[in-house]
N, C-alpha and C positions, 0 to 999 in steps of 0.2 A: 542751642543745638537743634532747633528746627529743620535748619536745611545745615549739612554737613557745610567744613570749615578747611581753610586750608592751611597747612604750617608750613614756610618757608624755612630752606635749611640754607643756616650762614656757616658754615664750616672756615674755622681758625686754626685748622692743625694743618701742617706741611706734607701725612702719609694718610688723609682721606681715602679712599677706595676711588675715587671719582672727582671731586672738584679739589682735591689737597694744595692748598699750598698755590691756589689763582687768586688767591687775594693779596698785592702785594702792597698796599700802600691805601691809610684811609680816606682818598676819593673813591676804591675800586671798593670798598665794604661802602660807601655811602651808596653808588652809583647802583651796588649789587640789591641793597634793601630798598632802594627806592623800587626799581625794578621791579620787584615782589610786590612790593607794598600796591604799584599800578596797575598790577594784573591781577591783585583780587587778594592778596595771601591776607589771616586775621591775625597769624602769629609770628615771627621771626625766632627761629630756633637757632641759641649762638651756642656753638662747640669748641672745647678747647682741647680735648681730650678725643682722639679719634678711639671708637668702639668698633673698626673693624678687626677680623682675624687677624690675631700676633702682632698686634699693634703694640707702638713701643711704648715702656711707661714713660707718662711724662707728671713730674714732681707737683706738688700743689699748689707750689710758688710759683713755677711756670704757668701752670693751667691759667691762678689769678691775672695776671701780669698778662694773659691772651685775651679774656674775655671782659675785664671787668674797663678798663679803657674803650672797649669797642660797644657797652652800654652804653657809656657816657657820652660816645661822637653819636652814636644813632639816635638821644634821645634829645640831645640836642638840636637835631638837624629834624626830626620826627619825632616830636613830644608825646604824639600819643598811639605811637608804636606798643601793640602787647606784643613782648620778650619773652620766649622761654629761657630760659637756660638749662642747656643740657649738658647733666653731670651727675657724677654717681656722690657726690664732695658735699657732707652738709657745710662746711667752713666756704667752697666755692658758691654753693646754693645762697647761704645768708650773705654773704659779701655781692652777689647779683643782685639779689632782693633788693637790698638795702640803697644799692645804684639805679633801681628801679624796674628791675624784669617783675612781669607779673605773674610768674607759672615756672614749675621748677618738674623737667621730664628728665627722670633718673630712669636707667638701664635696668639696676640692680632693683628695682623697687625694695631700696633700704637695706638690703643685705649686703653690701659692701663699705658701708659706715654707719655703724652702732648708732650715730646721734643722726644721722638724717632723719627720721620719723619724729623725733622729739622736735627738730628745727624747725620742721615743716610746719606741723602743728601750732606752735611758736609763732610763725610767722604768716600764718592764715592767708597762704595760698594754696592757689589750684596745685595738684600734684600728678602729674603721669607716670604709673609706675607699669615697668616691663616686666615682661617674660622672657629670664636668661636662666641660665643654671654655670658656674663657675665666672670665670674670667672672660674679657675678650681676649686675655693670653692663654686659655686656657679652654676656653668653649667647645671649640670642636673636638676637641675628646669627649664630651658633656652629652651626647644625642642618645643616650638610650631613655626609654620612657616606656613604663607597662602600657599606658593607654595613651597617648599624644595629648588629645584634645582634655580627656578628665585630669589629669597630671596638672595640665597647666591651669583649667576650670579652679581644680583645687588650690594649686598656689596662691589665685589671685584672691579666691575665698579668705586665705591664712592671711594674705597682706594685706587688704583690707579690715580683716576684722584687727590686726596691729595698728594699721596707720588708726583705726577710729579710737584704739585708746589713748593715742593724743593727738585728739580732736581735729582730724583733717577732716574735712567735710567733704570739700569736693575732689573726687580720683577719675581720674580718666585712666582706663586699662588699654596696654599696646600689647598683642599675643608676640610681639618677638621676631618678625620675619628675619632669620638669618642669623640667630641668636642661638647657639647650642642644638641647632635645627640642621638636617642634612634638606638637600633641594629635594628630594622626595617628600622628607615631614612638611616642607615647607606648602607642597603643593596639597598635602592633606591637610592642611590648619586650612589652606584656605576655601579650600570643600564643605569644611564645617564648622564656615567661621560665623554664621550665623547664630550657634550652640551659644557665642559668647554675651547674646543678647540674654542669657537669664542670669548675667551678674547685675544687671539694671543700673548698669554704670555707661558713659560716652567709651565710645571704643575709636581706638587713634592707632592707622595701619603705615606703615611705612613701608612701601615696596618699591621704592624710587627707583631704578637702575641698578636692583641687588645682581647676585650672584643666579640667584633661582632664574632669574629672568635671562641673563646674557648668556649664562651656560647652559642652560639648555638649549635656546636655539643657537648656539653656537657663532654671538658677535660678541664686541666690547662695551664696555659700560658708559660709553661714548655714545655707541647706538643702540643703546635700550631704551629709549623715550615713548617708540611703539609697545613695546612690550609691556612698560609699564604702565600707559594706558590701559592696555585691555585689562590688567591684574587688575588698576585703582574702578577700572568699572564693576567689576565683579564685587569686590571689596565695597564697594557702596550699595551697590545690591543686598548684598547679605548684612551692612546693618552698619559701617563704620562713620563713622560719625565725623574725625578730623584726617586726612589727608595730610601725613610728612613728604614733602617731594625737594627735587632740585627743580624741578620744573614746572611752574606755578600756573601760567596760562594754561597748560595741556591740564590740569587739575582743573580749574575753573571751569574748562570744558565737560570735563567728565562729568564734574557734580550739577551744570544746568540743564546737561544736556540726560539723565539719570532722572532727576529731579520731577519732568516731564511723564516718568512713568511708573507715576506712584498716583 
């Protein structure tokens, strides 16, 4: 983590917020991760469960049946692809693992299944845990907070100091952009997102073409690309470490061109 990192988002759900459901057939997930992989990305983040607002449940045996196949074609095709798998599922987490992803970025950090932390632990990988409070069914009721930035400071205190009782070592902490957060909170995490550097952990932001960004300047999340450039520069300014995006070359950019004034 010398010079920041980029994670590529491979989204397998049909109601994403933005890329749902353009994957239709696996040339278009090969063609999509090579893609990435040419333009610089370190990680390929595969989702089978969309965590946007009101997003619909989808069962565990579906979720498997999304992503754990779509391990198999990428590591065959790109053997030394590192995989996150993104899920809050420690049953979907060990079942990725075990197909070969190397990193395992839960929403919930561990509070949405009792055994994720013990799995993790388990199975001695990297862990990225978020900042949410309730549900993606339920989050946006979820935004009140006496202090924003301490509230969540201390979260990731409490869930760190749990994942270290079984033995996760390495955590990468994500503050949550657009997770139980109104676009105002959103815009003061990122003011003092710098704070988050005295957990003395990798910090991993994802501002891809949220909500924060298109609605407030008032386009679609089609043409948020600018916007979330200027956000991921900011965000690499103040200290974050991996880069989630759809859009990986414009990431690449921000971080060599960032990199320079340091």
């Amino acid at each position: 983590m010398n010079q920041p990192k980029v994670m590529g988002i491979l989204n397998l759900t049909p109601d994403s917020f933005f890329d749902g459901g353009s994957l239709k057939s696996d040339a278009d997930v090969l063609t999509r991760v090579e893609n990435m992989l040419s333009e610089g990305a370190t990680f390929i983040d595969i989702g089978g469960y969309s965590s946007r607002p009101n997003a619909d449940h989808v069962s565990e045996t579906e979720e498997l049946q999304r992503v754990v196949p779509v391990i198999d074609l990428i590591l065959k095709q790109f053997p030394d692809t590192l995989i996150s798998i993104d899920t809050f599922r420690s049953v979907v987490a060990e079942a990725a693992v075990t197909h070969g992803a190397a990193l395992i970025n839960d929403i919930s950090a561990g509070k949405l299944d009792p055994n994720m932390l013990e799995t993790v632990g388990k199975l001695r990988v990297p862990y990225v845990m978020m900042h949410m409070k309730g549900t993606p069914q339920t989050m946006t009721q979820e935004t009140h907070y006496n202090h924003l930035v301490k509230d969540i400071i201390y979260y990731f205190s409490e869930r760190i100091s749990e994942a270290k009782k079984h033995h996760i070592i390495d955590v990468v902490i994500d503050p949550g952009f657009g997770f139980a957060k109104t676009v105002a909170q959103n815009f003061e995490l990122l003011k003092h997102l710098e704070l988050f550097q005295i957990i003395e952990k990798p910090m991993l932001v994802g501002l891809s073409r949220k909500t924060m960004i298109y609605k407030t300047v008032d386009i679609t999340a089609q043409e948020a690309l600018n916007g979330t450039t200027a956000l991921n520069t900011i965000a690499l300014q103040k200290g974050a470490k991996i880069l989630r995006v759809h859009d990986v070359k414009a990431a690449m950019e921000c971080i060599k061109l960032t990199h320079l004034l340091e």
